[in-house]
BABA-689835 format. One record per residue: residue number from 1; residue in one letter; chain; x negated, y, z negated of N, C-alpha, C in turn. Coordinates in pm, whole numbers, plus 50000, padded with zeros to 5 digits. Example, Ala and Ser with C-alpha at 12.3 -4.5 7.8 and 13.67 -1.06 7.14 Angstrom:
BEGIN
+------+------+-------+-------+-------+-------+-------+-------+-------+-------+-------+-------+
| resi | resn | chain |   nxx |   nyy |   nzz |  caxx |  cayy |  cazz |   cxx |   cyy |   czz |
+------+------+-------+-------+-------+-------+-------+-------+-------+-------+-------+-------+
|    1 |    A |     A | 48681 | 49431 | 49220 | 48770 | 49550 | 49220 | 48680 | 49670 | 49220 |
|    2 |    S |     A | 48715 | 49775 | 49292 | 48633 | 49894 | 49286 | 48710 | 50003 | 49213 |
+------+------+-------+-------+-------+-------+-------+-------+-------+-------+-------+-------+
END
This chain:
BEGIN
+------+------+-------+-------+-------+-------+-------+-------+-------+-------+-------+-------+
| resi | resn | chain |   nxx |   nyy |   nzz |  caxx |  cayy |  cazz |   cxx |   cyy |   czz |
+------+------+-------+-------+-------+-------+-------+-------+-------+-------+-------+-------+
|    1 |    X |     A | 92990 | 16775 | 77347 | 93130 | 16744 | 77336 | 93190 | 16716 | 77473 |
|    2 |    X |     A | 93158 | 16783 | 77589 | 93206 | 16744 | 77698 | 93217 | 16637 | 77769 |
|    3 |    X |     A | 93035 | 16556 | 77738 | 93067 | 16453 | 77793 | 93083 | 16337 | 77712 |
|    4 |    X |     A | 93098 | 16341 | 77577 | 93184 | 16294 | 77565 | 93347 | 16276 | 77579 |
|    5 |    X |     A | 93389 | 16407 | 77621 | 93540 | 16352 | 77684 | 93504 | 16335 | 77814 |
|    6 |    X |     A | 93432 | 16328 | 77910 | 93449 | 16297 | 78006 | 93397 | 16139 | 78002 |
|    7 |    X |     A | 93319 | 16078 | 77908 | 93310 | 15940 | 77879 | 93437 | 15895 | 77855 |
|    8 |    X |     A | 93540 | 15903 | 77760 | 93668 | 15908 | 77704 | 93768 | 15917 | 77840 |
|    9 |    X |     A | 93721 | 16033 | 77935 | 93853 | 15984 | 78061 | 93790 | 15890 | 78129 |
|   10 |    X |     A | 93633 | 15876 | 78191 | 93641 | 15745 | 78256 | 93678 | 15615 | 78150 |
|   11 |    X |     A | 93670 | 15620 | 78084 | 93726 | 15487 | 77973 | 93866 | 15470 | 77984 |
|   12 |    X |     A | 93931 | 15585 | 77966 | 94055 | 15560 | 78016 | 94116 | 15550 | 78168 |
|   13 |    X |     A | 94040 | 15626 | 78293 | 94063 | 15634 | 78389 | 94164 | 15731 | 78435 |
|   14 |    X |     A | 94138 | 15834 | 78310 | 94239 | 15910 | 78371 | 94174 | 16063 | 78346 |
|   15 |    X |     A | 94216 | 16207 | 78425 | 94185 | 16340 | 78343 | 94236 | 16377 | 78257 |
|   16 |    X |     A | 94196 | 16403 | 78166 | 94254 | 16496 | 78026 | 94245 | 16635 | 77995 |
|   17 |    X |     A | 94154 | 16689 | 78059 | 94101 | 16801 | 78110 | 94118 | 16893 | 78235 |
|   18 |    X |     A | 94152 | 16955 | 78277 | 94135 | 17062 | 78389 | 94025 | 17158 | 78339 |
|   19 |    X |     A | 93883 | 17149 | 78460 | 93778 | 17201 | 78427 | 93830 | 17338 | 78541 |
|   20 |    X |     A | 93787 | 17450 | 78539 | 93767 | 17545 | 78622 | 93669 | 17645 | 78581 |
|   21 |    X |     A | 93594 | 17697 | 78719 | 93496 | 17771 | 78693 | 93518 | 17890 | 78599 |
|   22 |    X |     A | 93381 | 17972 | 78533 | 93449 | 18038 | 78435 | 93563 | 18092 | 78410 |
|   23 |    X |     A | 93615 | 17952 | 78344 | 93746 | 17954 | 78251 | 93720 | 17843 | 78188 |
|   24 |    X |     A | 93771 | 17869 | 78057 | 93776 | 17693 | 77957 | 93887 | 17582 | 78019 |
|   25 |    X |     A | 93869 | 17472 | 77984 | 93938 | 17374 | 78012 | 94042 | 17386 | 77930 |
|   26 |    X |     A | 94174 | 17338 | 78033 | 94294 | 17305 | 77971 | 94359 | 17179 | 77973 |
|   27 |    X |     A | 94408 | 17125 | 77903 | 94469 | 16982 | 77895 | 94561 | 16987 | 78032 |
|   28 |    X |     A | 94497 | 16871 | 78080 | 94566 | 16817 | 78185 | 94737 | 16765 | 78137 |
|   29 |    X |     A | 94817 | 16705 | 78250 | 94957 | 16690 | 78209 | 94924 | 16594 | 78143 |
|   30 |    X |     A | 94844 | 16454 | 78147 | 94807 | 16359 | 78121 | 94755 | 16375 | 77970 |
|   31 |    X |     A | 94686 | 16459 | 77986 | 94622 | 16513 | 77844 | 94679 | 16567 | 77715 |
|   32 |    X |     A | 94795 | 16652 | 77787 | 94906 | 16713 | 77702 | 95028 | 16573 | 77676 |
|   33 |    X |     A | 95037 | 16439 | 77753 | 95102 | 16337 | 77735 | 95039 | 16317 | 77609 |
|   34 |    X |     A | 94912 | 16249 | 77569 | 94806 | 16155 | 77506 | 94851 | 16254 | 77422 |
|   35 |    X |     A | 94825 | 16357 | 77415 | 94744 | 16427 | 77262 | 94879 | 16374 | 77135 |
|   36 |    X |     A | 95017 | 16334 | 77099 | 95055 | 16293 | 77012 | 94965 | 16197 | 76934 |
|   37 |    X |     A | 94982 | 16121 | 77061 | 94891 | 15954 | 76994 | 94793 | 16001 | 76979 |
|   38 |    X |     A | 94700 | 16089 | 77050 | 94566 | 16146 | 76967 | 94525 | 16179 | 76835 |
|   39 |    X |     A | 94623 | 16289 | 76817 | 94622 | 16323 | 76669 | 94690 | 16234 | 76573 |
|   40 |    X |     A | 94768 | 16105 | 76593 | 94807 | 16011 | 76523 | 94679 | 15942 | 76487 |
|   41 |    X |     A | 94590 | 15893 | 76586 | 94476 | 15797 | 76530 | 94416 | 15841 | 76497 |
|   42 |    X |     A | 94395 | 16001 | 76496 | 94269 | 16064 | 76416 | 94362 | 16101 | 76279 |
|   43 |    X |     A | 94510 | 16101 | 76269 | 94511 | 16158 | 76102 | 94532 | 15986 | 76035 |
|   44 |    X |     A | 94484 | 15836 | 76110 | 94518 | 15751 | 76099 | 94380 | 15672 | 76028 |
|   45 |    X |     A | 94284 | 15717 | 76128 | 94197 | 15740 | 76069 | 94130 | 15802 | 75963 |
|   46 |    X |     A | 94183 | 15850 | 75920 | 94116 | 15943 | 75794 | 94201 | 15919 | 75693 |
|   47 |    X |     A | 94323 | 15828 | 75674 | 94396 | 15767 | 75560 | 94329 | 15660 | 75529 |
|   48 |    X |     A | 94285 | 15558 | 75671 | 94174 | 15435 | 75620 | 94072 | 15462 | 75542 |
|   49 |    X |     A | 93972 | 15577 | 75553 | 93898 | 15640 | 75492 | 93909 | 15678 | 75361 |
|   50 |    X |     A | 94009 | 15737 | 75361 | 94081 | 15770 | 75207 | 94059 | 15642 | 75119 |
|   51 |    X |     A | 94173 | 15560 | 75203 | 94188 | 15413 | 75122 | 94101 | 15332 | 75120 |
|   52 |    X |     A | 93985 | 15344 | 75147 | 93890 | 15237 | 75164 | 93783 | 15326 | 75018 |
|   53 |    X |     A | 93811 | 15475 | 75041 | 93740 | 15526 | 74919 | 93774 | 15495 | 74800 |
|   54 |    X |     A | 93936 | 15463 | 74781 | 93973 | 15453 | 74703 | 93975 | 15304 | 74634 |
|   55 |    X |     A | 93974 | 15179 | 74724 | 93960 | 15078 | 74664 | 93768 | 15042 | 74665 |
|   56 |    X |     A | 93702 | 15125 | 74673 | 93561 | 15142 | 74625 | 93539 | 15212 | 74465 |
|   57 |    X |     A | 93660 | 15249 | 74459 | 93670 | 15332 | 74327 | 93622 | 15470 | 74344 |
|   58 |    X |     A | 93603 | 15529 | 74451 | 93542 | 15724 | 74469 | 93630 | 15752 | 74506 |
|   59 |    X |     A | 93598 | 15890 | 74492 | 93755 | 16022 | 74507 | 93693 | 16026 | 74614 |
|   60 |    X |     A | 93818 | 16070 | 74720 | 93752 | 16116 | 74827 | 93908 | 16202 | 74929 |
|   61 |    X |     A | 93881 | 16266 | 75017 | 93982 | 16397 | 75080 | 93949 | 16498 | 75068 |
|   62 |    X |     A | 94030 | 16582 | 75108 | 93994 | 16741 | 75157 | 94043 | 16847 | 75026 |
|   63 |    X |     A | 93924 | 16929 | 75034 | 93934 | 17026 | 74890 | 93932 | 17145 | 74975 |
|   64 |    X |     A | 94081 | 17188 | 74965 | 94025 | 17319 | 74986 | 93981 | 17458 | 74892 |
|   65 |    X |     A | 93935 | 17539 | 74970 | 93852 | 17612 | 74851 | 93893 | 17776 | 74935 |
|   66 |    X |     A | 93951 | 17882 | 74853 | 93939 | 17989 | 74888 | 93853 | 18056 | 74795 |
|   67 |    X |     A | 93807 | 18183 | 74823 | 93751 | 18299 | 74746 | 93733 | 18419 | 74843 |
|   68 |    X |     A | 93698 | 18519 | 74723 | 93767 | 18654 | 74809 | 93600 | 18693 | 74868 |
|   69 |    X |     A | 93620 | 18750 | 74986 | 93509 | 18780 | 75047 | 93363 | 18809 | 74957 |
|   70 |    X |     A | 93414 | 18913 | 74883 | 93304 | 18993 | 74818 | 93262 | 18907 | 74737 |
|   71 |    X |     A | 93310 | 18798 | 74666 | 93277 | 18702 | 74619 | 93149 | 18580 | 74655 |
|   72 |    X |     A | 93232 | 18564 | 74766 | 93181 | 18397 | 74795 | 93016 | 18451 | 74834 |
|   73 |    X |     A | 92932 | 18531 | 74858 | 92831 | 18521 | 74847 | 92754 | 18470 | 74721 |
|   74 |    X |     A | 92814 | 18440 | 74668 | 92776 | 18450 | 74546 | 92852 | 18297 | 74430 |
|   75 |    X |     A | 92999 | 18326 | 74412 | 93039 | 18226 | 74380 | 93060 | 18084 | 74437 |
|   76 |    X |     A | 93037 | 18153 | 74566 | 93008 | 17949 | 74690 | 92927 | 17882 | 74601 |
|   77 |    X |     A | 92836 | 17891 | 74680 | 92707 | 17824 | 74653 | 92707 | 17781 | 74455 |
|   78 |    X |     A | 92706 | 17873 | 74371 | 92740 | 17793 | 74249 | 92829 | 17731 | 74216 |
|   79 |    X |     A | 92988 | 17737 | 74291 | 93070 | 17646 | 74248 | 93031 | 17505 | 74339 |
|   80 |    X |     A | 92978 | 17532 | 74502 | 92918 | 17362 | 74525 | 92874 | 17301 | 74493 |
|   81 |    X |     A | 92767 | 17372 | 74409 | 92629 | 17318 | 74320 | 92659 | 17236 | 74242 |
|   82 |    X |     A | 92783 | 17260 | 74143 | 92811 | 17205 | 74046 | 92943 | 17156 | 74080 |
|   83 |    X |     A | 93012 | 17134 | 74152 | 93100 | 17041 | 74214 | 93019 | 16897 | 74285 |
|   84 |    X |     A | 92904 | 16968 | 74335 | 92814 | 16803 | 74380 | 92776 | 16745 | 74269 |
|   85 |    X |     A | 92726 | 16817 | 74205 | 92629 | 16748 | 74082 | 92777 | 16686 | 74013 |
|   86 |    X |     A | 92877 | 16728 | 73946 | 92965 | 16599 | 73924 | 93001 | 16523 | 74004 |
|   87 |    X |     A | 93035 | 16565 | 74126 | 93108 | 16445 | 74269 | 93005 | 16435 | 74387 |
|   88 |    X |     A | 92906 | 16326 | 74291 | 92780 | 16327 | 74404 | 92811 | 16228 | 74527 |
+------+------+-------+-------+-------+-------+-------+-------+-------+-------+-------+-------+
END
């Protein structure tokens, strides 16, 4: 993942990142500028996706799924099973 953003700032020519030794990186000012339009083309992206599923004729988007702890060992895996096998 890193270098790919560091491919991504030389592409842009700019930092997006502030690296420092052990410590994680924090968005540069530059970085904290971008990130609107960031998360615009990535939730922009994933409507094309949608719509491109949809004039293919498949369902397609985000399912979410809860269950209670003690559960999901157990009820996961058989409700995926048979959620793929209809929405292969």
């Amino acid at each position: 993942m890193s270098e790919s953003i560091a491919d991504l700032e030389r592409s842009l020519g700019i930092q997006l990142l502030v690296r420092a030794p052990r410590r994680r990186a924090v968005p540069s000012s530059a970085g904290r500028s971008l990130l609107p339009d960031a998360r615009a083309v990535i939730s922009a992206a994933g409507r094309v996706g949608q719509h491109s599923a949809e004039l293919r004729g498949t369902v397609a988007g985000e399912l979410p799924v809860g269950c209670l702890i003690t559960l999901a060992p157990v009820a996961i895996p058989r409700i995926f099973g048979a959620f793929e096998t209809s929405w292969p």
